[in-house]
C-alpha positions in Angstrom: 160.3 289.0 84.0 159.7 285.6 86.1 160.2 282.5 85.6 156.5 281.9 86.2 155.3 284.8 83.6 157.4 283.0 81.1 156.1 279.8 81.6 152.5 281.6 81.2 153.5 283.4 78.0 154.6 280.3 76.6 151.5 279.0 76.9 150.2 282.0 75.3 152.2 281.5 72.5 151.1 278.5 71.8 147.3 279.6 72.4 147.6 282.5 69.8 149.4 280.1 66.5 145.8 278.6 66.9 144.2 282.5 66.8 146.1 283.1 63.9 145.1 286.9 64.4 147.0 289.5 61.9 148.5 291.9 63.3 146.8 294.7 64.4 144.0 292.9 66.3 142.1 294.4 69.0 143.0 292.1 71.9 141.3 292.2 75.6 143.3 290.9 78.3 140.7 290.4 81.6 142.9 290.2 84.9 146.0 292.1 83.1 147.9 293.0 86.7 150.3 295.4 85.7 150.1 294.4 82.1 153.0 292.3 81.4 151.6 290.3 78.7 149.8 293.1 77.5 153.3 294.8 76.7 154.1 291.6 75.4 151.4 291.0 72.5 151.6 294.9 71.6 155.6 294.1 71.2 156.0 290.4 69.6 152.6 290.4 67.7 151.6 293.6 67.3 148.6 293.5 68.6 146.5 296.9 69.9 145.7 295.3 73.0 143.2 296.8 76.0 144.0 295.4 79.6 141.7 295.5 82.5 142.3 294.5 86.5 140.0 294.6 89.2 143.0 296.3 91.4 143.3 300.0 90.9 146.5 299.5 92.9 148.0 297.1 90.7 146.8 298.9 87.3 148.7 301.9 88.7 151.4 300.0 89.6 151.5 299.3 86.0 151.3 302.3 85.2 154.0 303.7 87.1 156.4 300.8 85.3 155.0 301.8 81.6 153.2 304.8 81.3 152.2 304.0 77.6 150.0 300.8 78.5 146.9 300.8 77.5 145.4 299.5 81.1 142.2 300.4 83.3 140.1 299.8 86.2 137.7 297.0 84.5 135.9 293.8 86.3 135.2 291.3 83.8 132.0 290.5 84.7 130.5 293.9 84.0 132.4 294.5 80.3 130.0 298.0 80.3 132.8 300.3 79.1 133.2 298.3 75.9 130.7 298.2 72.6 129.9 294.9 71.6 132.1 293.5 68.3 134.7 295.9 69.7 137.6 292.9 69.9 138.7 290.4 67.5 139.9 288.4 70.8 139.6 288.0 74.4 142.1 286.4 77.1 141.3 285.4 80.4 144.9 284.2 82.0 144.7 282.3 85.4 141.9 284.6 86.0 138.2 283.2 85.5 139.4 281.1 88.7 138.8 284.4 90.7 135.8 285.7 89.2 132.9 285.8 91.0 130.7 285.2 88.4 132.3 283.0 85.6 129.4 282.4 83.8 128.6 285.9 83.7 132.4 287.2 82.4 132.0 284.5 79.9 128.7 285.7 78.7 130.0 289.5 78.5 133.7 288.2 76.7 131.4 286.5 73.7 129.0 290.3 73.9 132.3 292.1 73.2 134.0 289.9 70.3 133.4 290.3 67.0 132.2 287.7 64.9 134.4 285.6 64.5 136.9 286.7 67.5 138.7 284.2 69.0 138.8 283.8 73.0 141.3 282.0 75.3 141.7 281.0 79.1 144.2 279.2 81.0 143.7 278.5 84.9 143.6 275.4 87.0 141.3 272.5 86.5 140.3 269.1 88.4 141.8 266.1 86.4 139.1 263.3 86.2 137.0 264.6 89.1 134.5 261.7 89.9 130.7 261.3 89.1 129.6 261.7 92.6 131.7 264.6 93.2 130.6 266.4 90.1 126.8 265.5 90.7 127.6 267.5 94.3 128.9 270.4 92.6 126.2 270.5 90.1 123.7 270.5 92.8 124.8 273.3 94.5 125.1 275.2 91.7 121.5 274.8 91.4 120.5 275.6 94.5 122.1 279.0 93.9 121.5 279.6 90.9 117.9 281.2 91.9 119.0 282.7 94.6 118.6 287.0 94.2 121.4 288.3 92.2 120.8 291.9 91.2 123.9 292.1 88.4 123.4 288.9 87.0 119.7 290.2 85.8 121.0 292.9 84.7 123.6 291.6 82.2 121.2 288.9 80.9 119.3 291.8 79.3 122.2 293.0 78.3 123.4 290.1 76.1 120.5 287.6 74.8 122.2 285.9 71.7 124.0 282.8 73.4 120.6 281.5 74.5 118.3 282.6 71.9 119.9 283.0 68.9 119.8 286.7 68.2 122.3 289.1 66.7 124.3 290.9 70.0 124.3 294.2 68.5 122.0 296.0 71.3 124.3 294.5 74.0 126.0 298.2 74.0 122.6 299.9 75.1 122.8 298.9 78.6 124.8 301.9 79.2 123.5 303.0 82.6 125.7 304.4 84.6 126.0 301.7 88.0 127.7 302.2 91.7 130.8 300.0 91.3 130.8 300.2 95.2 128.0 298.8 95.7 128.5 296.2 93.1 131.6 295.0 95.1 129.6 294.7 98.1 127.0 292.9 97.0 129.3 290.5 94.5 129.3 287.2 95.5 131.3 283.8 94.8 128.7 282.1 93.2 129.0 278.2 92.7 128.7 277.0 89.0 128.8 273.4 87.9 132.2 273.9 85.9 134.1 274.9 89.0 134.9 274.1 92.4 137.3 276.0 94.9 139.0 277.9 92.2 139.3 274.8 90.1 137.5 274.0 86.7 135.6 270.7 85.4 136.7 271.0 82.2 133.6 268.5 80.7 130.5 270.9 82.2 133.0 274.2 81.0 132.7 273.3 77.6 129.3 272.7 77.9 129.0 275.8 79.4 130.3 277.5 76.9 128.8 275.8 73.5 125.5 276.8 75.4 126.7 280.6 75.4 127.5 280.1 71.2 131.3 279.4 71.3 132.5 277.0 68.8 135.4 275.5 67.9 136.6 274.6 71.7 139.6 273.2 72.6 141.3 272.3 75.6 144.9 271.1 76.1 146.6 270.0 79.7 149.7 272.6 80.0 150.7 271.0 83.6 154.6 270.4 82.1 154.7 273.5 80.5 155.1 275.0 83.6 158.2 275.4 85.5 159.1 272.5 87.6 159.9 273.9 90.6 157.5 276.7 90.7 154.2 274.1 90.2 156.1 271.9 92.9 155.7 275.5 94.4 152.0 276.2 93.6 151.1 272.4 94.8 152.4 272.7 98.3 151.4 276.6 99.1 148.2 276.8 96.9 149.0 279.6 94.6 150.3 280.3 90.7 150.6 283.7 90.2 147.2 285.3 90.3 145.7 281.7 91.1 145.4 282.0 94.6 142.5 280.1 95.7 143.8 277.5 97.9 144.4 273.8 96.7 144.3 270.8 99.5 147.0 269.1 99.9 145.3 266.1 100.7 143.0 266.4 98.2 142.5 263.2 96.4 141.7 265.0 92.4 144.7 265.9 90.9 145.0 269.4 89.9 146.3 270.1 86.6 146.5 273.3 84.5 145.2 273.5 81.0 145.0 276.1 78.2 141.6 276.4 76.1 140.4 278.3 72.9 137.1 278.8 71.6 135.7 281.0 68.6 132.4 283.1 68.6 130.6 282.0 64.9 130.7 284.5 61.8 
């Protein structure tokens, strides 16, 4: 196991003494790759945990390693395959950075947790970004925010209860079958005011997500947790592990990694 998945799982660790989940959980893990830390929460927790990648190359690479995962072709934007209430938590490691549509795989992870269930991300974030800069990124995310978007209709019908208060519990009868094909074709990198070239603004995130229902939010920096050489690394070539969008090396925010955890309400 790397150095770098290490430093991740610490993290992790940390993350899930604030879950305090009994063993036995049902655990999601969006953006598993070839389910390392899947193995890992089965193994030192105990957890029955379900992973999903968009890759079907690297799920079967996974495979190949551990035939006893329990990993799958999933895109965690369209969490279709699942009932809602099915998990009693949801992780999203250095992946909501990739996602087209963050606001929409953060909408479908609080559809699928129980009441109650506890949810977690880690990824890269802009430390103290200024006012002007966040105004910019908040009008763009604006302007495209009514621009035609076929799947994000779609799973606003599905799941209702962030914005208007109403139990989840029909989110499972959007069960039509879709083209994933033409779902990836049409999927776009849609700007959002909580993010900005595969980095978060942590302030509008949380906002973000208190809108959606979570409570209970809390971030931490994890910069130092991470090996030394490997964020001198991720710095100069742009990339940690499955965070590859590109960071400027001239960029004048400072890019820090953080850990947060939220909690969907009883």
């Amino acid at each position: 196991m790397s150095n770098l998945i290490h430093g991740k799982l610490r993290i992790t660790d940390e993350a899930l003494k604030i879950w305090e989940l009994s063993k036995g959980a049902e655990v999601l893990d969006i953006g598993c790759g070839q389910g390392e830390t899947v193995e890992y929460l089965e193994k030192e927790y105990g957890y029955k945990t379900t992973g999903i990648d968009i890759s079907k190359e690297i799920i079967q690479s996974g495979l190949e390693r551990n035939p006893k995962l329990n990993i799958q072709h999933g895109d965690g934007e369209f969490l279709d395959g699942f009932l809602s209430y099915s998990f009693d938590g949801v992780m999203m490691g250095c992946i909501l950075s990739l996602i087209g549509l963050p606001d929409e795989a953060l909408h479908e992870a609080y559809c699928v947790l129980k009441k109650g269930g506890k949810l977690f991300i880690s990824d890269l974030y802009i430390k103290d970004p200024g006012p002007e800069f966040m105004k910019a990124v908040e009008m763009e995310a604006e302007r495209q925010k009514y621009m035609p978007h076929a799947e994000h209709e779609h799973n606003e019908e599905r799941c209702d209860d962030h914005n208007e208060g109403q139990d989840c519990s029909d989110c499972d009868s959007c069960t039509e079958e879709e083209d994933k094909s033409q779902l990836e074709e049409e999927h776009r990198y849609r700007a959002v005011n909580f993010r900005s070239g595969g980095k978060f603004l942590l302030t509008p995130l949380v906002k973000q997500l208190q809108e959606i229902g979570f409570i209970n939010i809390a971030w931490k920096d994890c910069t130092e947790a991470l090996d030394q050489d490997l964020a001198k690394k991720m710095m100069k070539e742009g990339t940690l592990g499955k965070c590859r969008k590109n960071l400027d090396p001239v960029d004048k925010y400072e890019t820090g990694y953080f850990m947060l955890t939220a909690e969907k309400p009883m």
